[in-house]
C-alpha positions as CSV (number, residue, x, y, z in Angstrom):
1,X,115.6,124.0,149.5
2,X,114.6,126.8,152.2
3,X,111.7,124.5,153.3
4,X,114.2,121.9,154.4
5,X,116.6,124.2,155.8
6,X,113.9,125.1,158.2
7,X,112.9,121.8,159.0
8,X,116.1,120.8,160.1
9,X,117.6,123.9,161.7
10,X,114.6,125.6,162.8
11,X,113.6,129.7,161.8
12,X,116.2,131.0,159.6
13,X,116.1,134.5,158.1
14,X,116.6,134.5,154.7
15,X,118.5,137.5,155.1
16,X,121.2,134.8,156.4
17,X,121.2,132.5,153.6
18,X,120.8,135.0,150.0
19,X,123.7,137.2,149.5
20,X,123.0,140.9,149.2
21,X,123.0,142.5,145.9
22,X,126.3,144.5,146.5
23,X,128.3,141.1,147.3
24,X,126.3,139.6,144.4
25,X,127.6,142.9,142.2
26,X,130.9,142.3,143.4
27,X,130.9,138.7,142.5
28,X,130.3,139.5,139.3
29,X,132.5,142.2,138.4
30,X,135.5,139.8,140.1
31,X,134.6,137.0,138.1
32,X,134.5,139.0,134.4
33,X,137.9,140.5,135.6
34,X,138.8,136.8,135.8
35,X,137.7,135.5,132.3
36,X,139.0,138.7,130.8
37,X,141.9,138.0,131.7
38,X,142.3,133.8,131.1
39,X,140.8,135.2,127.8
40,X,143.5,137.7,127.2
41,X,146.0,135.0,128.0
42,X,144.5,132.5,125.6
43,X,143.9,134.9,123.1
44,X,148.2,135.8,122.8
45,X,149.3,133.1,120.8
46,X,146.8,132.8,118.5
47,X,146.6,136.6,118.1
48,X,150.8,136.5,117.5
49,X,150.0,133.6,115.0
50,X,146.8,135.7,113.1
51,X,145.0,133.1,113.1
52,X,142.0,134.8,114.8
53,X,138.7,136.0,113.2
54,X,136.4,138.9,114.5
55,X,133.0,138.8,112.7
56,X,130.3,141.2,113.7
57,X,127.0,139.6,114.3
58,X,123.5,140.6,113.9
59,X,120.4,139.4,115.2
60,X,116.4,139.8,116.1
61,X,114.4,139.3,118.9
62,X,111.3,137.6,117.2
63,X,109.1,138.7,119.9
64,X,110.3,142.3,120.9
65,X,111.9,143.4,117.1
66,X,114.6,144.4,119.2
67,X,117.9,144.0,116.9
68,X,121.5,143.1,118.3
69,X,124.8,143.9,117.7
70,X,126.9,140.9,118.9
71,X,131.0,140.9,117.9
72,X,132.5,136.9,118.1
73,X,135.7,135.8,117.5
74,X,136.6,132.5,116.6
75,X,140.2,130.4,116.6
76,X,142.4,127.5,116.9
77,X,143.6,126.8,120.1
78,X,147.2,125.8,121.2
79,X,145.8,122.4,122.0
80,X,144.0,122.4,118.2
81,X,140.7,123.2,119.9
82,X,138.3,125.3,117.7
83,X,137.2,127.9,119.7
84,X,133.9,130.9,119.5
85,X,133.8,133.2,121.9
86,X,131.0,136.3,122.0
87,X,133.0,139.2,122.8
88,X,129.5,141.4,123.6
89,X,126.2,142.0,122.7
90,X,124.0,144.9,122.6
91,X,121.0,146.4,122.1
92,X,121.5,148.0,118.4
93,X,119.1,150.6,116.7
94,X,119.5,151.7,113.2
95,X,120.3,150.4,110.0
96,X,123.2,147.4,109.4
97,X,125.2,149.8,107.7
98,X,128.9,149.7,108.1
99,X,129.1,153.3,109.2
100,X,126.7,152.8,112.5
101,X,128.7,149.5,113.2
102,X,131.7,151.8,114.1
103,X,130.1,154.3,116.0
């Protein structure tokens, strides 16, 4: 892609064409405030209705025995759509034992 950029416009500085990390950062952080909210929004009526399910879940990096602590939650849609959405996931140490899951 840069190759033909110069090719048809002559020496361009990268600098010009690759967003810094701070506008990148920003980015980002705008765009989770986003979902969070569209998911807070979508998340009302089945939340008013209970018909939402949180479910921890566990897994293992095969290579790097690093375990994970992941939380989903699934649900029905207004629009009868079934829905899974991975609230986080993070590095976890320790046993699976209920009282290190609410620490």
């Amino acid at each position: 892609m840069f190759i033909k950029i110069g090719a048809q416009y002559g020496l361009v500085d990268a600098k010009d064409l690759i967003p810094s990390r701070r506008t990148i950062g920003r980015s980002v952080k705008d765009l989770a405030d986003k979902y969070r909210l569209e998911l807070k929004e979508e998340l009302t009526e089945p939340l008013h209705a209970k018909a939402v399910t949180i479910a921890p879940d566990f897994w293992q990096n095969k290579y790097n025995q690093q375990a994970y602590l992941g939380l989903n939650i699934t649900y029905v849609h207004i629009n009868h759509q079934y829905k899974s959405v991975d609230l986080f996931c993070r590095p976890f140490n320790g046993t699976k034992s209920y009282d290190l899951i609410l620490k």
